[in-house]
Biopython code that builds the backbone (N, CA, C, O; Angstrom):
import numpy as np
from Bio.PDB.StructureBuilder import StructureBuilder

atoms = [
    (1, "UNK", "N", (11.295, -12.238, 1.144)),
    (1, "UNK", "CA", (9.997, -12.424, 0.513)),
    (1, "UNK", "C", (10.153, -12.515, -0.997)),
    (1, "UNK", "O", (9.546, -13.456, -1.510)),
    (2, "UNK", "N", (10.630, -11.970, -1.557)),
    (2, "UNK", "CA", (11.445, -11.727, -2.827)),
    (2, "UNK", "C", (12.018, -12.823, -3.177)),
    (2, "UNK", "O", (11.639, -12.993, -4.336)),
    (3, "UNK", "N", (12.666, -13.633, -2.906)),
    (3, "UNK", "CA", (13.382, -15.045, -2.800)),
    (3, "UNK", "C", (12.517, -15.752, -2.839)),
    (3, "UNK", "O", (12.629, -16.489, -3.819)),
    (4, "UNK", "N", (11.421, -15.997, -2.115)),
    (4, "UNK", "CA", (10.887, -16.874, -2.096)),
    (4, "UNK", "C", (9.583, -17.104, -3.257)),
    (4, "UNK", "O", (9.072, -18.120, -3.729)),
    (5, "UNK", "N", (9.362, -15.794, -3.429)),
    (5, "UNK", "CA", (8.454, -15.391, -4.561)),
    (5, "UNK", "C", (9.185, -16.184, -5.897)),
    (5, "UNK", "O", (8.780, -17.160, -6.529)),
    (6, "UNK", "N", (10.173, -15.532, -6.030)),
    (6, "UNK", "CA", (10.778, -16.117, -7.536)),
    (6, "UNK", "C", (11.291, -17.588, -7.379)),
    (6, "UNK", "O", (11.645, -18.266, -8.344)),
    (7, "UNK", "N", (11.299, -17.908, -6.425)),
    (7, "UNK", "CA", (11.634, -19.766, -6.251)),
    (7, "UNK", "C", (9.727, -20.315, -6.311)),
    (7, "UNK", "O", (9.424, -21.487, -6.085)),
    (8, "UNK", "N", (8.792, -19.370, -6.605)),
    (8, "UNK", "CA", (8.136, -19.893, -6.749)),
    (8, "UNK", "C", (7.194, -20.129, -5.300)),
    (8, "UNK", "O", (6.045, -20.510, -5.528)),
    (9, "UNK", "N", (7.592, -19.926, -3.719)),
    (9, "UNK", "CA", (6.936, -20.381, -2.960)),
    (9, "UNK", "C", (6.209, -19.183, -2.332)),
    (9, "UNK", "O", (6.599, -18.610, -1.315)),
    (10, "UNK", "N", (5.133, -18.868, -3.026)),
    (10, "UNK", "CA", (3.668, -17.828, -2.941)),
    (10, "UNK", "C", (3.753, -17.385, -1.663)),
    (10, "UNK", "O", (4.298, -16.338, -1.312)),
    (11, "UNK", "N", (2.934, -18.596, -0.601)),
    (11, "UNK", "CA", (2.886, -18.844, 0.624)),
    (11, "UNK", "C", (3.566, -18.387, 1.688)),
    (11, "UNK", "O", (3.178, -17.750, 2.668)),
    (12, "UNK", "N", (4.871, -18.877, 1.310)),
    (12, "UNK", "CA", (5.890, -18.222, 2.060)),
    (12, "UNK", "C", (6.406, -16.973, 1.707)),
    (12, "UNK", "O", (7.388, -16.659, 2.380)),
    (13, "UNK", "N", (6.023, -16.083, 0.785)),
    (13, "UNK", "CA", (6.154, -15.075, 0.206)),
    (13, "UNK", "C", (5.280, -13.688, 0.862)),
    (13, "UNK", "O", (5.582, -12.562, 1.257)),
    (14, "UNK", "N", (4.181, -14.404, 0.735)),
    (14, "UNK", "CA", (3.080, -14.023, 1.116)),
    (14, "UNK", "C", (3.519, -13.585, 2.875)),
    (14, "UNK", "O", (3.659, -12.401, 3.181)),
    (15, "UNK", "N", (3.678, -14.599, 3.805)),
    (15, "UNK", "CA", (4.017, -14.495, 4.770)),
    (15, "UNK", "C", (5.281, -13.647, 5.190)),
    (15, "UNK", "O", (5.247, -13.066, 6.274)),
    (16, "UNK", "N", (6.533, -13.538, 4.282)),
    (16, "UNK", "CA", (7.340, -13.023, 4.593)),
    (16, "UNK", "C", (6.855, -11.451, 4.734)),
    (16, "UNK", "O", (7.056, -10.730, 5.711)),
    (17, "UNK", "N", (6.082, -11.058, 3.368)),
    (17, "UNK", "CA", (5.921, -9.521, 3.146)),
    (17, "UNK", "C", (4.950, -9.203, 4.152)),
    (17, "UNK", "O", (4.955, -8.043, 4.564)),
    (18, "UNK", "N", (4.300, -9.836, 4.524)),
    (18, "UNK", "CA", (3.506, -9.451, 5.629)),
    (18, "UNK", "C", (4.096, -8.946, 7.053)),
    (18, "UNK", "O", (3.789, -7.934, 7.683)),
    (19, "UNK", "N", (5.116, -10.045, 7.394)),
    (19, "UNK", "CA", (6.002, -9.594, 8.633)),
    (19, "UNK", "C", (6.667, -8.240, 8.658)),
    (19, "UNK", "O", (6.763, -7.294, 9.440)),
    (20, "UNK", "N", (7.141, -8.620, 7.277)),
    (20, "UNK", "CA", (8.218, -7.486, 7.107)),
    (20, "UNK", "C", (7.516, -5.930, 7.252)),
    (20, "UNK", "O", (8.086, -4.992, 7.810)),
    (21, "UNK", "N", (6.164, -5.856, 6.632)),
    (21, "UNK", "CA", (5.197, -5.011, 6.622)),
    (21, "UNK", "C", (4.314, -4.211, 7.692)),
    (21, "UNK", "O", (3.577, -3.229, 7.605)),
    (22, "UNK", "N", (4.752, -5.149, 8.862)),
    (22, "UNK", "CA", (4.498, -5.226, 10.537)),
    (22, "UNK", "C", (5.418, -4.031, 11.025)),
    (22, "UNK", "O", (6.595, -3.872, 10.700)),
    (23, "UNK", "N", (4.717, -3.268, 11.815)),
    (23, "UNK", "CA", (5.175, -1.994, 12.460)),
    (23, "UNK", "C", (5.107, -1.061, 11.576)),
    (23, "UNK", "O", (4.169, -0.704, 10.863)),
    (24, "UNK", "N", (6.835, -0.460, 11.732)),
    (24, "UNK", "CA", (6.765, 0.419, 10.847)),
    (24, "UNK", "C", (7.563, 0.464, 9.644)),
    (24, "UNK", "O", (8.360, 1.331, 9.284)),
    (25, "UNK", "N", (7.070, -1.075, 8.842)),
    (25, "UNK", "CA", (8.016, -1.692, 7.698)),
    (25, "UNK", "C", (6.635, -0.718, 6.684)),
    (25, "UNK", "O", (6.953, -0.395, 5.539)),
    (26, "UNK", "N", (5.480, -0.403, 7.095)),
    (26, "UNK", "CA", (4.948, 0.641, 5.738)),
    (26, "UNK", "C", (5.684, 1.858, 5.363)),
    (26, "UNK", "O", (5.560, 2.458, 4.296)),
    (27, "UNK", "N", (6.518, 2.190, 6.412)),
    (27, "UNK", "CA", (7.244, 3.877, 5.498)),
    (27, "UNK", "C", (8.463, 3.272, 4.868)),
    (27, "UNK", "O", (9.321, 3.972, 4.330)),
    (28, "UNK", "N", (8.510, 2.368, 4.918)),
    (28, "UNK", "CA", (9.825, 1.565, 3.619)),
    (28, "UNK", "C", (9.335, 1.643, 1.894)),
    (28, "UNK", "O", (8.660, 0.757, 1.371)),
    (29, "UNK", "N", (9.765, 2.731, 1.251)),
    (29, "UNK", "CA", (9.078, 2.760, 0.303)),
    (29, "UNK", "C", (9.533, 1.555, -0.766)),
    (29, "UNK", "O", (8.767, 1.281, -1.690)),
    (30, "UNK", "N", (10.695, 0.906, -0.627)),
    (30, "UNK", "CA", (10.948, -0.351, -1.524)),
    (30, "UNK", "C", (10.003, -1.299, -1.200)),
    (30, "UNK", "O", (9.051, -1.719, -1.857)),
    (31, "UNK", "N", (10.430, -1.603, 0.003)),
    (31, "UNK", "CA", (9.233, -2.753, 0.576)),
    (31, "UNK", "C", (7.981, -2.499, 0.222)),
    (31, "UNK", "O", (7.442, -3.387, -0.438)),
    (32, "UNK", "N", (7.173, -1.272, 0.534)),
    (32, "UNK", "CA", (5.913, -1.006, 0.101)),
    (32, "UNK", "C", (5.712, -1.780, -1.935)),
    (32, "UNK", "O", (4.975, -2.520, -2.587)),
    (33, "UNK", "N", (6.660, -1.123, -2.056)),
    (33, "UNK", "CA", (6.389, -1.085, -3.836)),
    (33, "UNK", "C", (6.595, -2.616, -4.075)),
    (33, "UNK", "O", (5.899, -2.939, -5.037)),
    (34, "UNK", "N", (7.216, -3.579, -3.617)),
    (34, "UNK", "CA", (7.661, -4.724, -3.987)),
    (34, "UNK", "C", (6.398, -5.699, -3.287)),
    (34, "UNK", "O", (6.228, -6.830, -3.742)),
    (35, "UNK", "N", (5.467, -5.155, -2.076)),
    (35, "UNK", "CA", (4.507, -5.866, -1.720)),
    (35, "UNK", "C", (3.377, -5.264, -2.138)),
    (35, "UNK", "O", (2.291, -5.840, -2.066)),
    (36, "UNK", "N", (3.488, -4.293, -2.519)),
    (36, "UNK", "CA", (1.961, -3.925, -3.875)),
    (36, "UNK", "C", (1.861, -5.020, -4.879)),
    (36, "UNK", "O", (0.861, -5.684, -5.154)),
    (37, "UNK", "N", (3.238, -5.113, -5.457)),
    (37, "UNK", "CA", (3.584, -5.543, -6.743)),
    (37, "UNK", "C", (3.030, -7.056, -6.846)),
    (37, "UNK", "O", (2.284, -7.678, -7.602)),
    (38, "UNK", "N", (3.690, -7.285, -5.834)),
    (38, "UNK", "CA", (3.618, -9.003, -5.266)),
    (38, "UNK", "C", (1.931, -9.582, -5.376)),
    (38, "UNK", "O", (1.340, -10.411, -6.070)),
    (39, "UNK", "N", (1.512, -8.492, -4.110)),
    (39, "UNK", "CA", (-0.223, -8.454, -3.573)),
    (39, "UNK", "C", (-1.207, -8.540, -4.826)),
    (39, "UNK", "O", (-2.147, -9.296, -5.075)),
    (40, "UNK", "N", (-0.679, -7.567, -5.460)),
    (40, "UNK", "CA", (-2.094, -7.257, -6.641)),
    (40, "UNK", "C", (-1.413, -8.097, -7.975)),
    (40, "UNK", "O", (-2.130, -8.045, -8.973)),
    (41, "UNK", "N", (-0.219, -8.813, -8.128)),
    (41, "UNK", "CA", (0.017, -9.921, -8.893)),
    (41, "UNK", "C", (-0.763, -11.347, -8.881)),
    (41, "UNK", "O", (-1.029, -12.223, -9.704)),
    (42, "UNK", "N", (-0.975, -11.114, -7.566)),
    (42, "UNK", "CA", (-1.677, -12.632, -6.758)),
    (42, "UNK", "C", (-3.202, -12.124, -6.439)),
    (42, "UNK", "O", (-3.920, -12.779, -5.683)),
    (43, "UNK", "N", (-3.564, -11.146, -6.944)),
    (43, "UNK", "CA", (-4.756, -10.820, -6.968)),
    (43, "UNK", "C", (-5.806, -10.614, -5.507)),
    (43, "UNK", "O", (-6.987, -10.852, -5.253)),
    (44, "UNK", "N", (-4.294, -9.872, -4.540)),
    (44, "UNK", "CA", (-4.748, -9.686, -3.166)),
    (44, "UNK", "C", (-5.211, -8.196, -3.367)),
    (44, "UNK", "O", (-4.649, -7.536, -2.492)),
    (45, "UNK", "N", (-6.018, -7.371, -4.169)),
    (45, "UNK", "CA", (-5.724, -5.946, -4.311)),
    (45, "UNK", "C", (-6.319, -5.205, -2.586)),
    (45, "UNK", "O", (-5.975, -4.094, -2.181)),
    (46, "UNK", "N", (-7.260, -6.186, -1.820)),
    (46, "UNK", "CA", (-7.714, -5.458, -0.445)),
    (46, "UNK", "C", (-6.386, -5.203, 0.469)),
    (46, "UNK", "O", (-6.198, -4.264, 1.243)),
    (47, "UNK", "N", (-5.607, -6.179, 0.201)),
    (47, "UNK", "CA", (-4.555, -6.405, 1.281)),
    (47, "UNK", "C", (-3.447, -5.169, 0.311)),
    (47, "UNK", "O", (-2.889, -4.500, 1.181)),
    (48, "UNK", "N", (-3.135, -4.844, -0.627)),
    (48, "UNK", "CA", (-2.248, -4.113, -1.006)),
    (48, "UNK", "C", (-3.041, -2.449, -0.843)),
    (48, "UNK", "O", (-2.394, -1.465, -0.486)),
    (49, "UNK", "N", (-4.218, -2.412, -1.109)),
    (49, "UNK", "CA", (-4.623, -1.604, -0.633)),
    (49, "UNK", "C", (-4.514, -0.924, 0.477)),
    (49, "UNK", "O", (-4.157, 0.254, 0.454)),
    (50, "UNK", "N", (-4.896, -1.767, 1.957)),
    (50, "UNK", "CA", (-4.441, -1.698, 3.146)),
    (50, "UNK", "C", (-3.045, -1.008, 3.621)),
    (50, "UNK", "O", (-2.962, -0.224, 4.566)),
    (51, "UNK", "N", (-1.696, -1.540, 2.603)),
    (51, "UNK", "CA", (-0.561, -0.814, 3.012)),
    (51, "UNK", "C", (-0.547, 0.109, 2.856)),
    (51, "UNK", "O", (0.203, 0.744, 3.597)),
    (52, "UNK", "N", (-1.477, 1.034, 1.616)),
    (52, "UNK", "CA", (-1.310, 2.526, 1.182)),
    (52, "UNK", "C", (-1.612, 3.131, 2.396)),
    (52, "UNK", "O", (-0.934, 3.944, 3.024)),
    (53, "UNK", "N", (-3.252, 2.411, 2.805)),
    (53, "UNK", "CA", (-3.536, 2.892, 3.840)),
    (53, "UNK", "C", (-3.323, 3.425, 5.264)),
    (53, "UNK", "O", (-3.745, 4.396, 5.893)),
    (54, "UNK", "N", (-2.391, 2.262, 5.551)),
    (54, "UNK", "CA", (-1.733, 1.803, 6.540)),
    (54, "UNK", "C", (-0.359, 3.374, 6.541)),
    (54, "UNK", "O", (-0.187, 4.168, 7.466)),
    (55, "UNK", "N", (0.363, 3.344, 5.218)),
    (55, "UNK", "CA", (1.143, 4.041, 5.336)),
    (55, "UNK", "C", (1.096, 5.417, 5.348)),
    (55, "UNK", "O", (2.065, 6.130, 5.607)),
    (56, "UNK", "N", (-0.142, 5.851, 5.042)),
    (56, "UNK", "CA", (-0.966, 7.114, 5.340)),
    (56, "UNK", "C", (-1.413, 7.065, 6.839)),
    (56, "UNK", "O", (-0.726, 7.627, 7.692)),
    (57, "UNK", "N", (-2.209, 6.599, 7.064)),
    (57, "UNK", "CA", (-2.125, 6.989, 8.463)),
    (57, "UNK", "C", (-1.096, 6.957, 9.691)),
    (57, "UNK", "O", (-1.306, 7.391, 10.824)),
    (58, "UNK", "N", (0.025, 6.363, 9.220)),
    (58, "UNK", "CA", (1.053, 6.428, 10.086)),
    (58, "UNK", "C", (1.618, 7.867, 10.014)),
    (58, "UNK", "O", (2.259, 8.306, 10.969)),
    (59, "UNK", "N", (1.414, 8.556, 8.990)),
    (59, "UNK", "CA", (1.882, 9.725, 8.427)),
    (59, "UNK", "C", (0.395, 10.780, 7.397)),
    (59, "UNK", "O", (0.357, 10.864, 6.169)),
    (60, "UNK", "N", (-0.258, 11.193, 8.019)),
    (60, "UNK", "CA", (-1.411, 11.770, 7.384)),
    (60, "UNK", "C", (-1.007, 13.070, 7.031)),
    (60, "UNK", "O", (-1.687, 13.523, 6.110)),
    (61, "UNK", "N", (-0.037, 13.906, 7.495)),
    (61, "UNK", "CA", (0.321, 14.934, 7.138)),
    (61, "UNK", "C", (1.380, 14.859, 5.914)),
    (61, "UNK", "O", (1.776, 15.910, 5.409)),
    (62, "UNK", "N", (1.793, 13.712, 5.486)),
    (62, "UNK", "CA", (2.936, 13.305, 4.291)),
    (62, "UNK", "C", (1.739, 13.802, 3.226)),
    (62, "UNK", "O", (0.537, 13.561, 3.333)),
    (63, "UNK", "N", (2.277, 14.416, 2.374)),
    (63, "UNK", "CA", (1.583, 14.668, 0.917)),
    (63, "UNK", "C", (1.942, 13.553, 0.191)),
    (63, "UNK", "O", (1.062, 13.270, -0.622)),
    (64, "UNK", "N", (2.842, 12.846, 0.166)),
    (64, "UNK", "CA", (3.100, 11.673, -0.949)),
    (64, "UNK", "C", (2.188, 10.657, -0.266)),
    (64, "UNK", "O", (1.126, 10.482, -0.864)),
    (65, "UNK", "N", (2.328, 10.075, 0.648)),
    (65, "UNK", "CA", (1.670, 9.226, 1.635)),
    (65, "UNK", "C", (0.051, 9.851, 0.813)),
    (65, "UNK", "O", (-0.369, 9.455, -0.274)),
    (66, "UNK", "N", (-0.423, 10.598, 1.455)),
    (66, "UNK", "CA", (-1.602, 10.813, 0.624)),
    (66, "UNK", "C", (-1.752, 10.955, -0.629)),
    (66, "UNK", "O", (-2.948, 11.193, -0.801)),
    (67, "UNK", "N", (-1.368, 10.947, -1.329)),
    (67, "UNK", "CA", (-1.679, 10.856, -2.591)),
    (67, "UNK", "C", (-1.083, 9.836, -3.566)),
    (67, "UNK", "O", (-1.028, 9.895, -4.795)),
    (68, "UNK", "N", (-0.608, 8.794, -2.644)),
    (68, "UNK", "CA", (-0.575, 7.202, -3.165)),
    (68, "UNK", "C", (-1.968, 6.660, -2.539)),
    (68, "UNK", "O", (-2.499, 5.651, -3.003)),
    (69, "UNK", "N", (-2.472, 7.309, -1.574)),
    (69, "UNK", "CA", (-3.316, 6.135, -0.992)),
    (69, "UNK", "C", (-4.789, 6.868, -1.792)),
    (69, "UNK", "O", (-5.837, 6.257, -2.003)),
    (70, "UNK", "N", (-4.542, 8.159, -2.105)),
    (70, "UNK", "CA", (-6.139, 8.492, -2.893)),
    (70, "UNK", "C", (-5.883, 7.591, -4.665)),
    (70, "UNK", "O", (-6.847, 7.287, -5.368)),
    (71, "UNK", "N", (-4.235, 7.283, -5.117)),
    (71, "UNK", "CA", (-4.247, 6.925, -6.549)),
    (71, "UNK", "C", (-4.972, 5.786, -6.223)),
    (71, "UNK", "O", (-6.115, 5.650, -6.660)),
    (72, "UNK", "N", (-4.478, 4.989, -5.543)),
    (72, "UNK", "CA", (-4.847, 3.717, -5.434)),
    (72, "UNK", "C", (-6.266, 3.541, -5.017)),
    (72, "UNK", "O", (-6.924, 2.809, -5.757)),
    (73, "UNK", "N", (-6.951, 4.118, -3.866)),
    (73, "UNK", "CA", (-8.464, 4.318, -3.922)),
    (73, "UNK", "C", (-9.089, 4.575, -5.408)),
    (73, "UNK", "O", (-10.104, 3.925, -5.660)),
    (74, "UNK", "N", (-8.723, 5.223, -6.154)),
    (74, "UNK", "CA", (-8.935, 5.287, -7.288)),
    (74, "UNK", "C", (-9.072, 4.367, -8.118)),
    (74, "UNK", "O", (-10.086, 4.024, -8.725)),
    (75, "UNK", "N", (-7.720, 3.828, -8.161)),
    (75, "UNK", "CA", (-7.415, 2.579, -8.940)),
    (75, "UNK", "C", (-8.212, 1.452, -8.689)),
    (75, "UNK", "O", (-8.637, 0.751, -9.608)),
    (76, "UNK", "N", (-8.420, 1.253, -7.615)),
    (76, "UNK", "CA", (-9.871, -0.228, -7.142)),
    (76, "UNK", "C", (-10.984, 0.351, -7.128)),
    (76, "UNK", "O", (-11.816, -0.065, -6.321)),
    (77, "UNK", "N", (-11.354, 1.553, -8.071)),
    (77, "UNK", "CA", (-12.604, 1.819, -7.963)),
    (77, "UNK", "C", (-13.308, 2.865, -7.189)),
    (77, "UNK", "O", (-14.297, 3.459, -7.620)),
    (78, "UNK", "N", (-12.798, 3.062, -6.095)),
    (78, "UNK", "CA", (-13.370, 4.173, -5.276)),
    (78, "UNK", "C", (-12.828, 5.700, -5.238)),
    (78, "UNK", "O", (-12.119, 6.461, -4.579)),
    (79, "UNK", "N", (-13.591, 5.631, -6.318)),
    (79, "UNK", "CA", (-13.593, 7.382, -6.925)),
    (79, "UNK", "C", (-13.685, 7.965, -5.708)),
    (79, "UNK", "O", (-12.620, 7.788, -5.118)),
    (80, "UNK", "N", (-14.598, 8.689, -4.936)),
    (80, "UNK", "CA", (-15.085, 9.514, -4.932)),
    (80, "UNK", "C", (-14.105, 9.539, -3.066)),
    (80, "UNK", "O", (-13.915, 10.530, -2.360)),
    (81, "UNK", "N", (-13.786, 8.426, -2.851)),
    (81, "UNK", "CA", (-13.108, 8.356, -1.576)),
    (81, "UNK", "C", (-11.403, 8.703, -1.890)),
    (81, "UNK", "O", (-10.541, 8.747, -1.012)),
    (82, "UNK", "N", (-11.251, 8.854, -2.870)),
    (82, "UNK", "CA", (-9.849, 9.079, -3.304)),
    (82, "UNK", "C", (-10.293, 10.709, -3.557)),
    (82, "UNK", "O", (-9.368, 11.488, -3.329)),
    (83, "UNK", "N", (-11.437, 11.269, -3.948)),
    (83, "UNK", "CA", (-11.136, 12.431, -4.412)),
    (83, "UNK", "C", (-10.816, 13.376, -2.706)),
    (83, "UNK", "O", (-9.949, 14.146, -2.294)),
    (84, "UNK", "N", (-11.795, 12.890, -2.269)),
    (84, "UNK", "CA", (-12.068, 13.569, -1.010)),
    (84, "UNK", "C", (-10.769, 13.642, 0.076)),
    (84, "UNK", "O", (-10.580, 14.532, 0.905)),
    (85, "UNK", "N", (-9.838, 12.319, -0.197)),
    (85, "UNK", "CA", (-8.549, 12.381, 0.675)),
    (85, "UNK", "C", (-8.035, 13.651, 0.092)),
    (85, "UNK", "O", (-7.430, 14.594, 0.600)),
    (86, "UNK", "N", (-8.520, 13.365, -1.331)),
    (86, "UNK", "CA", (-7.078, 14.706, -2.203)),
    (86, "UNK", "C", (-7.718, 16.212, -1.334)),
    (86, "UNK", "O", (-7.080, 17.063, -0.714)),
    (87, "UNK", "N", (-8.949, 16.125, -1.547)),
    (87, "UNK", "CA", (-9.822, 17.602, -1.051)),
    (87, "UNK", "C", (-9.600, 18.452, 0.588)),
    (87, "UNK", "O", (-9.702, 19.572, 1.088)),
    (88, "UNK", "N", (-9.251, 17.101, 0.936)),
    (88, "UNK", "CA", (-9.398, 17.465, 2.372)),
    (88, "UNK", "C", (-8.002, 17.937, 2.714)),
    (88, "UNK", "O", (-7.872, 18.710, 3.664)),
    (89, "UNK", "N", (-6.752, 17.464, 1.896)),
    (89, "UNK", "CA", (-5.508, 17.894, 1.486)),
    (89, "UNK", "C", (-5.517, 19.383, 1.466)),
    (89, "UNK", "O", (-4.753, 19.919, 2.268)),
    (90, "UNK", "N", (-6.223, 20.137, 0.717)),
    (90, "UNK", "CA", (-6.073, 21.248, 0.075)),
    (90, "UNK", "C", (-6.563, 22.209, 0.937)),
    (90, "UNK", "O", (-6.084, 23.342, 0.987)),
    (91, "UNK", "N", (-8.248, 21.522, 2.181)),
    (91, "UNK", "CA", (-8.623, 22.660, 2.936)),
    (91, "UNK", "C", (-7.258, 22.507, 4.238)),
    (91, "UNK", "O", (-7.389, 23.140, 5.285)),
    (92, "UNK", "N", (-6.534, 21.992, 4.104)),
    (92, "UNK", "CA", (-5.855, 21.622, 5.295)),
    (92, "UNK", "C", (-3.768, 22.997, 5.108)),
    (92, "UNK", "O", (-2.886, 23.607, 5.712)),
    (93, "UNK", "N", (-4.226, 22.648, 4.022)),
    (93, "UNK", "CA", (-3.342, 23.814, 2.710)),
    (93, "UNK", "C", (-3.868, 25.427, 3.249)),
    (93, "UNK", "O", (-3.496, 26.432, 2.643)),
]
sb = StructureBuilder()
sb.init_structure("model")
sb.init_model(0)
sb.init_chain("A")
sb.init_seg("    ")
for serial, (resi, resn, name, xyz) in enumerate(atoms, 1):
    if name == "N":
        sb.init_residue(resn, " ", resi, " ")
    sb.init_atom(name, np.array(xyz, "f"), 0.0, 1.0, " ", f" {name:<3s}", serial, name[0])
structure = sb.get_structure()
């Protein structure tokens, strides 16, 4: 996906990180970071969003896992749904 990105071909870029992203390519934390990067470069921020998501619920008890997916709720705006992942963290503590 990476290759194809820097040769310039979006599309196929696009498509690669997606596959690769299929199953359980979300607890790949390179892959994750390199298809954020990619996603919200190209101004996909729902779809990069989705992987945080994605990679939290595969793992809801991960503290990192959660608290990438409340930054990033954050980061597109949704305060108050990012605070509450963090909150619900703590009664669970």
């Amino acid at each position: 996906a990476t290759f194809s990105a820097e040769r310039g071909d979006f599309a196929a870029a696009r498509k690669r990180f997606q596959e690769c992203l299929e199953g359980d390519g979300v607890r790949h934390g390179v892959l994750v970071a390199s298809a954020v990067k990619f996603f919200d470069e190209h101004g996909d921020f729902e779809l990069s969003t989705n992987i945080f998501k994605r990679r939290f619920e595969e793992n809801p008890d991960s503290i990192g896992a959660r608290v990438q997916y409340a930054n990033r709720l954050q980061t597109v705006g949704q305060f108050e749904a990012g605070e509450k992942l963090l909150l619900d963290a703590t009664e669970k503590d």
